[in-house]
C-alpha positions in Angstrom: 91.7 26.6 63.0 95.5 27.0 63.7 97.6 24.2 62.2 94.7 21.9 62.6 93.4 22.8 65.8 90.7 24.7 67.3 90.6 28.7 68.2 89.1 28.0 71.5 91.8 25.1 72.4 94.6 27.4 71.3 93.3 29.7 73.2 93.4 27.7 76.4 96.3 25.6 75.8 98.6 28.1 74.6 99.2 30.4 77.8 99.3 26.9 79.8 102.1 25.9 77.2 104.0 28.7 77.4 104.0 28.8 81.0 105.6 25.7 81.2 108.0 26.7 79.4 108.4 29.6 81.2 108.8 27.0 84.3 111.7 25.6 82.7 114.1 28.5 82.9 114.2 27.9 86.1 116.1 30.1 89.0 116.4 34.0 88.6 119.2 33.9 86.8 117.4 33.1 83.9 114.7 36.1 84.8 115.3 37.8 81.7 114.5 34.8 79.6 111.7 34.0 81.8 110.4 37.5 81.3 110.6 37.3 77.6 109.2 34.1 76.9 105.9 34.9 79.2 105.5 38.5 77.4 105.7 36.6 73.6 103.3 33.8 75.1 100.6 36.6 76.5 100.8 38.4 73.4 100.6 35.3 71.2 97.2 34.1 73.6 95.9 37.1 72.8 96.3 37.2 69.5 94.3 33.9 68.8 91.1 35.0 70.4 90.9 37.9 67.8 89.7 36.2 65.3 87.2 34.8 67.8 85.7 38.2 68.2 86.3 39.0 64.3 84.7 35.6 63.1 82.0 35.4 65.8 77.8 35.3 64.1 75.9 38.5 66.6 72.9 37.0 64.2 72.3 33.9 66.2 71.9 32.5 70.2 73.5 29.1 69.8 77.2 28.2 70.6 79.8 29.1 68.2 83.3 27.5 67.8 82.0 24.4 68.9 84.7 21.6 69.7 83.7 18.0 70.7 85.9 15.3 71.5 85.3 12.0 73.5 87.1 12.4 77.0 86.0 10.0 79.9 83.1 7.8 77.6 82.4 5.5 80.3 80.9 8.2 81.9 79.8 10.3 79.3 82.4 13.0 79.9 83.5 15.0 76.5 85.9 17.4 75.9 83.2 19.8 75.1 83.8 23.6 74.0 81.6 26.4 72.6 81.2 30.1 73.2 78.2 32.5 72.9 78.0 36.1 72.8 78.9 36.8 76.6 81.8 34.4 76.6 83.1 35.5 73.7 83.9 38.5 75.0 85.6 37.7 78.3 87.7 35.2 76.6 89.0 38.4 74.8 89.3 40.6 78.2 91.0 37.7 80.1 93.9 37.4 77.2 94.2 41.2 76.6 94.6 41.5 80.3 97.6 39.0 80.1 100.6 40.3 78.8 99.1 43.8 80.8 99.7 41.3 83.8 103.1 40.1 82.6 104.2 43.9 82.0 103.2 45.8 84.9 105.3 42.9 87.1 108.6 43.2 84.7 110.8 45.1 87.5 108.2 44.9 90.4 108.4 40.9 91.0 112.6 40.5 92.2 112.2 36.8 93.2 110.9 33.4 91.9 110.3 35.5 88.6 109.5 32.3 86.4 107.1 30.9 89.2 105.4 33.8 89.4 105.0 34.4 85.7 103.6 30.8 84.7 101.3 31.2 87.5 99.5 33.7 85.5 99.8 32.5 82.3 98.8 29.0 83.6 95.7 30.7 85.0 94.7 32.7 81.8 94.7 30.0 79.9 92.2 27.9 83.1 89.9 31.3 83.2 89.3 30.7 78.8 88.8 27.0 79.8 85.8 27.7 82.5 84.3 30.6 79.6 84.6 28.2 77.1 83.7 24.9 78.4 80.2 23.4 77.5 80.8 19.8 79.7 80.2 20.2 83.5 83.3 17.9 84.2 85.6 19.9 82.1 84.1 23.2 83.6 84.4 22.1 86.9 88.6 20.8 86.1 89.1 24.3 84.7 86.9 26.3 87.6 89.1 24.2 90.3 92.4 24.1 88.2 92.1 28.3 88.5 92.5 28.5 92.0 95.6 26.6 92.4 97.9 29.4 90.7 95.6 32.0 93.1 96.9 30.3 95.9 100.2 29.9 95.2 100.7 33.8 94.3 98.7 34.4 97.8 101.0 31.9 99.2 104.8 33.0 98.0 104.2 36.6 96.9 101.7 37.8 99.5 102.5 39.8 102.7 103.4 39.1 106.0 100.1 37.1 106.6 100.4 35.5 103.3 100.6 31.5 104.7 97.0 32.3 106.7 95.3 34.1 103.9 96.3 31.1 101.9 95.0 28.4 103.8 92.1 30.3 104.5 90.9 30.7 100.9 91.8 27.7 100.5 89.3 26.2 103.5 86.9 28.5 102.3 86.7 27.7 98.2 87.0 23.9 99.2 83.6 24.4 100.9 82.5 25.9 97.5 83.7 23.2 95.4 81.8 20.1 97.3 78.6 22.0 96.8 78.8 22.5 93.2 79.9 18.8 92.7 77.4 17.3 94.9 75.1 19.4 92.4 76.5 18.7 89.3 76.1 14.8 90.3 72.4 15.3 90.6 72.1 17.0 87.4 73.8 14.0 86.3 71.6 11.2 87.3 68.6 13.5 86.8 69.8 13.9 83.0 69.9 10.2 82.3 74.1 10.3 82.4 74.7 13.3 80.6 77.7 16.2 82.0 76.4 18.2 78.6 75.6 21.8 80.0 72.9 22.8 77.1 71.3 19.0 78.3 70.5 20.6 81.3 68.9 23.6 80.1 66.4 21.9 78.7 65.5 19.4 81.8 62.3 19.6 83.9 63.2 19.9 86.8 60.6 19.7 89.9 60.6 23.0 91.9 62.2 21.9 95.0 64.9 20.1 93.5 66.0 23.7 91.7 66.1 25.2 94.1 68.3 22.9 96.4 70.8 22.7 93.2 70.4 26.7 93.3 71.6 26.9 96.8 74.4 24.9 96.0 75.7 26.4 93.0 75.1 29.8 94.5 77.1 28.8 97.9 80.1 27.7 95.7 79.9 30.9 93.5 79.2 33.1 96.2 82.8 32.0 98.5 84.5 32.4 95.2 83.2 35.9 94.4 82.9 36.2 97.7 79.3 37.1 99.0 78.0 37.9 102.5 78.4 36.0 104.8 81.0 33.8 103.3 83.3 36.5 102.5 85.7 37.3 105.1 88.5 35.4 103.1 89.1 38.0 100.9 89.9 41.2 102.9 93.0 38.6 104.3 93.8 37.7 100.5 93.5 40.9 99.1 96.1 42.1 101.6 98.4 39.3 100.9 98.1 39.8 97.2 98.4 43.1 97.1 101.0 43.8 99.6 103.9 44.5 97.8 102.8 45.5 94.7 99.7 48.1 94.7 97.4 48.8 92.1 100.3 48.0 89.5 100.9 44.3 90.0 99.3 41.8 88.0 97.3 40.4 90.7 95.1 43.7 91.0 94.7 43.4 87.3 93.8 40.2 87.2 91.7 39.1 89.7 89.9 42.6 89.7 89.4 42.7 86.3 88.8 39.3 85.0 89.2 36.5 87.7 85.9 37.6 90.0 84.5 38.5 86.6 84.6 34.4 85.5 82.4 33.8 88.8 79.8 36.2 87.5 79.8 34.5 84.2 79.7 30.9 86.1 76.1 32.6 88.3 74.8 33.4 84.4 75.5 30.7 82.0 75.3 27.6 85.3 72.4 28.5 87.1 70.2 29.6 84.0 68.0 26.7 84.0 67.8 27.0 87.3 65.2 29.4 89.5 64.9 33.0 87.4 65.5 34.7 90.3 69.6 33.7 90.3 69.8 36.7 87.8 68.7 39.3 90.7 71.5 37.3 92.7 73.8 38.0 90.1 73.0 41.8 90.2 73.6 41.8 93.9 76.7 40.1 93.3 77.9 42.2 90.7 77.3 45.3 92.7 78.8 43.6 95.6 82.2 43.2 93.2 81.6 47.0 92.3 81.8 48.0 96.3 84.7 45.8 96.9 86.9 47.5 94.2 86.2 50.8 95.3 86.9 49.9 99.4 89.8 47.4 98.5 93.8 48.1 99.0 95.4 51.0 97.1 
């Protein structure tokens, strides 16, 4: 606990905070504030999930840190947070990479500095939300929530292409994210009423109906990370993003080493109650990751 509240909720809602904050310096004459203020808040976010990592049981399976609060109760929707030994650990990599992110763009980002920097600080703190969050609601507001600072940085700080690479990983995620809630409202109904993630690992559920719900997580997942044959978005982003700034800028850094990762996590800890053979889809996709970071933009 930090003055009264929770690791895992500082964790998320401290980089989200701060960039705010950083928001409010405003234009670039205030770029040196701007700069400062996101470099204390990424240091400070990554600070906090250390004793996450220091505190955290490698004796047992069940979910650690455990925070529950009533959200939406007409619906049975909780603010619901936990991590295991997996998301534990990326929590970690996502806010070490932070202030790595808010470094390598100190001289290398000239315009909109404060935009840019809260865009990454609001997504850090969105990734640790989808690690950490145990309620399919609240995972699916954090996994959708992430995107939007994506998509901006594609759209203002991307190359000459930038406003059609947006769009078109917009389009293409958007198709993602109405599979996965059309699933999600079936586990819902099938569950009795229940958005608790561990609920649905213990369902019975017949056969067919996995693997429909499969298909449609794995169809969301796989335009996020991208797969074949719904990846043509990224060589267009990747470009965008990457234009300007090389294997230096924050973007690289971030959605190379921690952004795709989250997808990977979402295959592992969403689909597990699912068909066993979403763990060889994972492997594919993880290789697939692998391949693209050694072909993508230098």
């Amino acid at each position: 606990m930090i003055f009264g509240f929770s690791l895992l909720s500082v964790a998320i809602w401290l980089p989200i905070i701060f960039g705010v904050l950083v928001l409010a310096t405003g234009s670039d004459r205030n770029a040196p504030l701007a700069r400062v203020i996101a470099l204390i808040g990424a240091i400070l976010g990554f600070l906090v999930t250390i004793p996450l990592y220091v505190g955290f049981d490698k004796m047992t399976s069940t979910m650690q840190f455990v925070e529950l609060h009533d959200w939406i109760t007409h619906f049975n929707i909780h603010y619901h947070l936990g991590v295991d030994g997996i998301s534990v650990l990326f929590v970690l990599l996502n806010s070490f990479f932070t202030p790595l992110v808010v470094i390598a763009g100190w001289k290398v980002i000239e315009k909109r500095v404060a935009q840019y920097l809260a865009a990454f600080l609001i997504m850090s703190g969105l990734v640790n939300g989808v690690f950490a969050s145990l309620d399919a609601v609240l995972f699916y507001v954090f996994w959708e929530a992430m995107l939007i600072p994506m998509f901006i940085i594609i759209g203002i700080w991307g190359g000459p292409n930038r406003v059609y690479a947006a769009v078109k990983f917009f389009l293409y995620t958007f198709f993602g994210s109405v599979l996965m809630l059309i699933a999600l409202l079936y586990l819902y109904i099938q569950s009795g009423g229940s958005f608790a993630i561990l609920d649905y690992h213990q369902m019975a559920i017949p056969m067919t109906a996995q693997i429909l719900v499969f298909i449609a997580f794995f169809m969301a997942f796989a335009v996020k990370v991208p797969m074949f044959p719904v990846h043509t978005w990224l060589p267009d982003a990747r470009r965008s993003a990457y234009w300007r700034f090389c294997d230096t800028s924050g973007n690289h850094a971030e959605s190379r080493g921690v952004w795709l990762h989250s997808l990977l996590y979402a295959y592992r800890a969403r689909c597990q109650p699912l068909p066993c053979w979403c763990d060889d889809c994972a492997v594919v996709d993880r290789s697939g990751i692998h391949w693209t970071g050694c072909i993508g933009p230098n």
